[in-house]
C-alpha positions as CSV (number, residue, x, y, z in Angstrom):
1,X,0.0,0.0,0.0
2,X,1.2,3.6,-0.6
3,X,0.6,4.7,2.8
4,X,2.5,1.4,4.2
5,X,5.8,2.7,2.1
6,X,5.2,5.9,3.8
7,X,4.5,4.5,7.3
8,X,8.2,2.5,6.9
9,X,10.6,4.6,5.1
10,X,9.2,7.8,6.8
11,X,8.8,10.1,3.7
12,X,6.2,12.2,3.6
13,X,3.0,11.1,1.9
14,X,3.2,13.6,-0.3
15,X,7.0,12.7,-1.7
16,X,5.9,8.8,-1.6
17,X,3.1,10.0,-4.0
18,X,5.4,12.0,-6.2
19,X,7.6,8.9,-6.7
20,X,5.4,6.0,-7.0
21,X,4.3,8.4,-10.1
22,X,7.7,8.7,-11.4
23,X,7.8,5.2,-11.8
24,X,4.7,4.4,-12.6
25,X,5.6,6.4,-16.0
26,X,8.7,5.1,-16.4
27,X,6.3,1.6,-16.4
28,X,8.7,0.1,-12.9
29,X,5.1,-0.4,-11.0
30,X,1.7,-0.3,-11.8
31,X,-0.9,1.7,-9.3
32,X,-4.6,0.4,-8.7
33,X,-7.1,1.1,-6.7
34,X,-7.6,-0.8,-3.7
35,X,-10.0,-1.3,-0.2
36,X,-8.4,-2.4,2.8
37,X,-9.8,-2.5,5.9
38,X,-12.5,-0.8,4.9
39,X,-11.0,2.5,3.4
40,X,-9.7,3.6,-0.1
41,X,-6.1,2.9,-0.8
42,X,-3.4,2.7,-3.8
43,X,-1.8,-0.7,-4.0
44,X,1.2,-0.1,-5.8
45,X,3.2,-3.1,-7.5
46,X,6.4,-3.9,-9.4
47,X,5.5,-4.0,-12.6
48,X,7.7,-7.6,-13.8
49,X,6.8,-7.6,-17.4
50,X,8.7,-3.5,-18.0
51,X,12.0,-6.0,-18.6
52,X,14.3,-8.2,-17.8
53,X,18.5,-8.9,-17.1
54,X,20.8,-11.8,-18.2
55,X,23.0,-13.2,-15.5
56,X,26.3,-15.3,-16.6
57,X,28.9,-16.6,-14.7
58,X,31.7,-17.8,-17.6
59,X,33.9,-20.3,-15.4
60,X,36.9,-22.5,-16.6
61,X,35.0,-25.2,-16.6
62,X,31.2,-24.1,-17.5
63,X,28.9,-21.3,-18.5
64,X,25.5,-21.0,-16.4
65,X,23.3,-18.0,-17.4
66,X,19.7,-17.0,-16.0
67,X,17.2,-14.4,-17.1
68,X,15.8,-12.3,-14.3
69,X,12.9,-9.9,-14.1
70,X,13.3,-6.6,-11.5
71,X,11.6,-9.0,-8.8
72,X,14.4,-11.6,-8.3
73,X,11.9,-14.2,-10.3
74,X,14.3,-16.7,-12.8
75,X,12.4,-16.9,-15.8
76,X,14.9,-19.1,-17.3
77,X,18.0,-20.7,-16.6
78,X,21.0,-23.0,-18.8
79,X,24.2,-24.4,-18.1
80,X,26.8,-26.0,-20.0
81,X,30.6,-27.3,-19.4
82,X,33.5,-26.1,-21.3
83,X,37.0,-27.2,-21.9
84,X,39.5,-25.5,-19.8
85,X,41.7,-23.3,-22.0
86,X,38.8,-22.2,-23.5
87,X,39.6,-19.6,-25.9
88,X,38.1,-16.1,-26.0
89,X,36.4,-16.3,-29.6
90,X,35.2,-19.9,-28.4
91,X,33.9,-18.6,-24.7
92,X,31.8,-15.4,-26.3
93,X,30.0,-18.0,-28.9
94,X,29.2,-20.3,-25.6
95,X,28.0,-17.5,-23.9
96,X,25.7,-15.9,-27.1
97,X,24.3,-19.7,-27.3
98,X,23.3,-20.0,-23.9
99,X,21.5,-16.2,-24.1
100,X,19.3,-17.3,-27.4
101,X,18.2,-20.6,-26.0
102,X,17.0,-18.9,-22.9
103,X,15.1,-16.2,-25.1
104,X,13.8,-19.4,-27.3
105,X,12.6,-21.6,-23.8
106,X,11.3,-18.3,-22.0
107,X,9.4,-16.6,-24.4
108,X,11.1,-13.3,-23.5
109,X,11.5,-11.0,-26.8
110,X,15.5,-9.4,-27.1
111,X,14.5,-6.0,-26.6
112,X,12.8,-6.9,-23.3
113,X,16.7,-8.0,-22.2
114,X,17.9,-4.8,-20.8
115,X,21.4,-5.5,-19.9
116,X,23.5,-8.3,-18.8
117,X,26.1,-8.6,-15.8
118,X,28.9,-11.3,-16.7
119,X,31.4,-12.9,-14.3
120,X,34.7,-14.1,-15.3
121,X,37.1,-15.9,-13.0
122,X,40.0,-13.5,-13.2
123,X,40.1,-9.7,-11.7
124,X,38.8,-7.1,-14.0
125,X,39.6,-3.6,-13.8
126,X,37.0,-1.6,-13.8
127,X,38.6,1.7,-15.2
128,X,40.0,0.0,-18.7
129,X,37.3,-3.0,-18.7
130,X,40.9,-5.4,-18.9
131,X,41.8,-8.5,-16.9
132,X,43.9,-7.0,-14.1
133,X,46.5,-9.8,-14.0
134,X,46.7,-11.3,-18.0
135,X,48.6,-14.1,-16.7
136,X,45.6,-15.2,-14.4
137,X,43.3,-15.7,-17.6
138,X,45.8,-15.5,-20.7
139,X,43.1,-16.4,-23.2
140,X,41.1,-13.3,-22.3
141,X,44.1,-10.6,-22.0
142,X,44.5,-7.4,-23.7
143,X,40.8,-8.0,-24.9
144,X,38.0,-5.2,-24.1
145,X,35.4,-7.3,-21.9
146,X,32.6,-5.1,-21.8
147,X,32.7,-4.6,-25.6
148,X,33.2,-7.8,-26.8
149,X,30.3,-9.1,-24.3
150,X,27.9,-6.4,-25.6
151,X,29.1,-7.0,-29.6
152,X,28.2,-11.2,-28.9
153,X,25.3,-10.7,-26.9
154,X,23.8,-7.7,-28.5
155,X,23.4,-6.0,-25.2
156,X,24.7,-3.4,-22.6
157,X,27.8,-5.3,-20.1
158,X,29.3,-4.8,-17.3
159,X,31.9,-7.5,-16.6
160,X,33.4,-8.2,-12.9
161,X,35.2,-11.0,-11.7
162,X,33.1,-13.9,-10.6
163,X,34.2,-14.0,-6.7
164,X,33.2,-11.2,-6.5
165,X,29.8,-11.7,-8.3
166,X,29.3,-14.7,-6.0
167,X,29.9,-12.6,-3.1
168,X,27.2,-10.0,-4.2
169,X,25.3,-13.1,-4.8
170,X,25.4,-13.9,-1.3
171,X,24.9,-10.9,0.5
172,X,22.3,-8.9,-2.1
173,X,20.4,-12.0,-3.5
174,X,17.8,-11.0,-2.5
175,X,18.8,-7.6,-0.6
176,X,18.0,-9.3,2.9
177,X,21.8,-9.9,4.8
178,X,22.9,-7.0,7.1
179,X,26.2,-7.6,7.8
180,X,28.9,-4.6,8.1
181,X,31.3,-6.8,6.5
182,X,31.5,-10.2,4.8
183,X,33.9,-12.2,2.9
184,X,32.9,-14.9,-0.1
185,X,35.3,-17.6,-0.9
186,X,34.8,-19.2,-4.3
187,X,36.2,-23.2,-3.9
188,X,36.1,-24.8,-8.0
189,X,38.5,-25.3,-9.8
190,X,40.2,-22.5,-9.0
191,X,40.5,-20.3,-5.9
192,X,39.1,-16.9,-5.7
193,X,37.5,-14.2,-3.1
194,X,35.1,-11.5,-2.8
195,X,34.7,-9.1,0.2
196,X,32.3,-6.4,1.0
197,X,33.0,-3.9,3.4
198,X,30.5,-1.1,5.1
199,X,28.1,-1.5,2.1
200,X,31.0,-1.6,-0.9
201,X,32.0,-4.4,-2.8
202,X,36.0,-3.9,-2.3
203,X,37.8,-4.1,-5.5
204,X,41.1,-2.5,-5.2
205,X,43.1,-0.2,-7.5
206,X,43.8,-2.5,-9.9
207,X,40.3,-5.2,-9.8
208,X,42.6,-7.4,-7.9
209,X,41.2,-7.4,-4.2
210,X,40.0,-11.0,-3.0
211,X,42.2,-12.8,-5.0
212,X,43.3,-14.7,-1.9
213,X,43.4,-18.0,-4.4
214,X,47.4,-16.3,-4.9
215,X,47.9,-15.3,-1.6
216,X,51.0,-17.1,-0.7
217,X,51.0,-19.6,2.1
218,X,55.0,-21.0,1.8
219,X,57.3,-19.6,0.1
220,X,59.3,-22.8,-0.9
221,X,55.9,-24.1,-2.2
222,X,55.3,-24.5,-6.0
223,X,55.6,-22.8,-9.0
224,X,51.7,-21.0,-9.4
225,X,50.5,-19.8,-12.6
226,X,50.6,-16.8,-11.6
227,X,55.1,-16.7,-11.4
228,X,54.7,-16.6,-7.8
229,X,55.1,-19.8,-5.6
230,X,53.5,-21.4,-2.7
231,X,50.3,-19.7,-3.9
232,X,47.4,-21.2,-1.9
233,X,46.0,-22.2,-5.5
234,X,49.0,-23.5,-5.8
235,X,49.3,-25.9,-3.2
236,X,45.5,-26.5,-2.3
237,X,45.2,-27.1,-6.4
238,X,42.1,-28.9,-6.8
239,X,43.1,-30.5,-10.6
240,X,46.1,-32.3,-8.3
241,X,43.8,-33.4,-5.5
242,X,41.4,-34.5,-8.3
243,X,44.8,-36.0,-9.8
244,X,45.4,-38.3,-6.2
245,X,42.1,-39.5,-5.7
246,X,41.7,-40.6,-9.7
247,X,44.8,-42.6,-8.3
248,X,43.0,-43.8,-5.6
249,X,39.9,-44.9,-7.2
250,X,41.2,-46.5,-10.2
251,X,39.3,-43.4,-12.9
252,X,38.9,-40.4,-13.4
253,X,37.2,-38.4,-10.8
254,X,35.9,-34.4,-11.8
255,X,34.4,-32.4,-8.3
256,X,30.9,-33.8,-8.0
257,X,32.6,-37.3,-7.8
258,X,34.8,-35.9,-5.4
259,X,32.2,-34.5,-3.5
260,X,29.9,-37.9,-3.6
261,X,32.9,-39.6,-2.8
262,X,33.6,-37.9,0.1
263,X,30.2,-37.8,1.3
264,X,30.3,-41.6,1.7
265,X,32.7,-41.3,3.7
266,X,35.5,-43.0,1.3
267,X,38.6,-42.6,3.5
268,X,40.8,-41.3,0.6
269,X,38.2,-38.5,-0.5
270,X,37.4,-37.7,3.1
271,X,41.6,-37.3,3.9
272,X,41.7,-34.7,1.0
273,X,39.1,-32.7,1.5
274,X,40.5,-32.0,5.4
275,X,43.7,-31.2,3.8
276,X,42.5,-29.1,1.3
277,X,40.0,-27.4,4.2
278,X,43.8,-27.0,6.2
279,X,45.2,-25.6,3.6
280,X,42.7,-23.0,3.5
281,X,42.4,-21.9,6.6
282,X,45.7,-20.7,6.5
283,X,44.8,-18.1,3.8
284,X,41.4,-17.4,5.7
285,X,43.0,-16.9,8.5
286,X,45.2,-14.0,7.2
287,X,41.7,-12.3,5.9
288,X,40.1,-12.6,9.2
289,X,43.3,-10.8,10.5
290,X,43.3,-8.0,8.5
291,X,39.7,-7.9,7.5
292,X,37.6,-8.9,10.6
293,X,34.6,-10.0,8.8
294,X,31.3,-10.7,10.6
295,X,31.3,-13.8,8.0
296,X,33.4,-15.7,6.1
297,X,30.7,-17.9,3.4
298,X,32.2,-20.7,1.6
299,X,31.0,-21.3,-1.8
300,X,31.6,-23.3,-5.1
301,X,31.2,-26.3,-6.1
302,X,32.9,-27.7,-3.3
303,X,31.7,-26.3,-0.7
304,X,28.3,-28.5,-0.9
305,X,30.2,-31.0,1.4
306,X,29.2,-29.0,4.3
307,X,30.9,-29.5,7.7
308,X,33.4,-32.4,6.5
309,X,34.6,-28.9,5.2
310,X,34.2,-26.4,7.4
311,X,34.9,-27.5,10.6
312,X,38.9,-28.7,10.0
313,X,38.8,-25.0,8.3
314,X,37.2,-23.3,11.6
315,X,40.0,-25.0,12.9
316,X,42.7,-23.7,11.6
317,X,41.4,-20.4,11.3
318,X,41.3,-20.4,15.0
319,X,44.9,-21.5,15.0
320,X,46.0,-19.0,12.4
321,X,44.1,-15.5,13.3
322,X,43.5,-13.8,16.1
323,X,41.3,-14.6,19.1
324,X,40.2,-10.7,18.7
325,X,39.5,-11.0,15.3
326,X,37.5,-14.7,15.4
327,X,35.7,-13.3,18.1
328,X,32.5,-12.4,16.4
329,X,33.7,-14.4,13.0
330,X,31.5,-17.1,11.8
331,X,32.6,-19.2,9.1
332,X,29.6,-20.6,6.8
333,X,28.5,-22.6,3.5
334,X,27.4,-20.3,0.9
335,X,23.1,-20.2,0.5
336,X,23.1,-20.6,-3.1
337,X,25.9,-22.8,-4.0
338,X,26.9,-23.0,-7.4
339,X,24.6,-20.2,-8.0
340,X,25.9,-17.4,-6.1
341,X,27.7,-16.4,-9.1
342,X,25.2,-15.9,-11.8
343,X,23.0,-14.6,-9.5
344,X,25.4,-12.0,-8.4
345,X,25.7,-11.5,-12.0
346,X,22.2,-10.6,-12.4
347,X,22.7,-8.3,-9.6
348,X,25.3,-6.6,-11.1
349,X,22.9,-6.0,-14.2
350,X,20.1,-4.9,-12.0
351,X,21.5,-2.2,-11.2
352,X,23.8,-1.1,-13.9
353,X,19.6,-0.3,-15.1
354,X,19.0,1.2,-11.4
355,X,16.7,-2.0,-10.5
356,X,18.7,-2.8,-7.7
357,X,18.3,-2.0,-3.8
358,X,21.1,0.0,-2.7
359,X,22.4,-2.1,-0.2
360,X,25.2,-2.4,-1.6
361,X,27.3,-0.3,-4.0
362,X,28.7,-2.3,-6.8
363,X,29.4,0.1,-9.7
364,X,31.5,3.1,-9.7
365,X,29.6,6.3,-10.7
366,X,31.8,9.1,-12.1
């Protein structure tokens, strides 16, 4: 009701009534006459049908996109794996497919499709629309991300690096956490994090904030992609964990074998998800030092394994960080899983077209 928006954000009436009727033209909510409790009133409702938003999260190994309307209702959603090394060329044409069989499933007409958020998993700076570190993703360097999304898909980008789309997803999806600050650890193939602070998704100079998956836990360790070595991606390297218990098994074992596997309780598969959960909290650790989040959330594809997981990583957390700083720290499985990401994605989108609650500022307006 128009006098309920009144009653709880504590605007006037009269300035609720001015902007219900700026969006009501703009076609955002529709206005209708209403009785409740006996009295005349204007019920005023999003209007779902004005538009809608792509969501994609482009991983190393798979592409998931979903089509969102400005209510947080999925109208349509696809996934599809990909060979890692994908190129560029071969990841845009993915990423176009996905898009027109959602708009040939859904029934949703292009120009409804008002803009698309895309996550990648490498940082992107946000100034030159670039990968911040080319040798973290060297199949998409020196390449324009924002334009060569929007020249494939046909639509308005904005790009960000998936972490910290899966961190958005957790926190704004929909807008209900209240948390001063919370950091979002991304557990796939690779290793990557997103942290928001007082409101603001941190993304550093560069686009390169969170990326604790090369935060360096020894330096003897090995050789990381990324020149450095003892990287925690490094040394906690999924691909070689997969590589052991493939060994173990007698064939070839991806994640979700790895995480049904350990689920059972198979000893080998149980061993290496505690080591890879030690390894972690070493790095997670070091955040909670210097960050002091209210929550650390666990996500990927991974992370579905729950407290086999978590609880040798509270453990070495409290080992690693300060009694101050785990005070107040609680360390948690991500809500949406493997779909934090796109739907942080979809975020992103929402309010690159102003859709979006602010509680949370995710683009940088000049």
């Amino acid at each position: 009701m128009q006098a309920e928006i009144a009653r709880r954000t504590g605007l006037s009436p009269a300035t609720v009534t001015n902007l219900v009727r700026d969006l009501a033209d703009l076609g955002q909510v529709k206005v209708t006459d209403h009785v409740h409790h006996g009295r005349r009133a204007k019920l005023v409702e999003p209007n779902v049908r004005t538009g809608f938003v792509l969501g994609v999260d482009l991983g190393r190994s798979h592409v998931r996109a979903c089509l969102v309307d400005m209510s947080y209702q999925v109208v349509g959603e696809a996934f599809q794996r990909v060979e890692r090394g994908t190129s560029s060329d071969e990841g845009l044409k993915l990423v176009a497919g996905l898009f027109e069989k959602l708009l040939a499933e859904s029934g949703v007409m292009r120009s409804d499709v008002l803009h698309a958020g895309v996550g990648i998993p490498g940082p992107v700076d946000q100034m030159t629309g670039r990968i911040g570190a080319a040798n973290l993703l060297p199949e998409w360097a020196d390449i324009d991300l924002p334009a060569a999304f929007s020249k494939a898909l046909g639509l308005p980008v904005t790009v960000d690096n998936d972490a910290n789309l899966g961190a958005l997803g957790e926190y704004a999806w929909p807008p209900t956490l209240r948390e001063p600050a919370i950091f979002y650890m991304r557990l796939a193939t690779g290793i990557g994090g997103g942290l928001i602070q007082d409101g603001q998704l941190v993304r550093g100079a560069d686009g390169t904030a969170g990326e604790i998956g090369h935060h360096s836990i020894d330096e003897s360790g090995p050789l990381c992609r990324c020149g450095n070595r003892g990287c925690l991606e490094a040394i906690a390297s999924v691909p070689d964990f997969l590589h052991v218990l493939s060994s173990a098994v007698g064939g070839d074992v991806d994640v979700d074998r790895w995480v049904e596997l350990t689920r059972r309780g198979h000893t080998t598969a149980v061993r290496l998800m505690e080591d890879l959960a030690r390894h972690i909290g070493v790095a997670v650790g070091n955040i909670v030092n210097i960050a002091n989040p209210n929550t650390v959330i666990i996500g990927g594809a991974i992370s579905v394994v729950g407290e086999i997981l978590l609880e040798p990583l509270r453990a070495e957390v409290r080992q690693r960080a300060l009694p101050a700083a785990t005070r107040s720290t609680r360390i948690t499985q991500a809500r949406w899983g493997d779909y934090a990401e796109v739907y942080g994605a979809a975020y992103l989108a929402m309010a690159a077209v102003d859709w979006a609650p602010p509680c949370v500022q995710v683009l940088n307006h000049e």
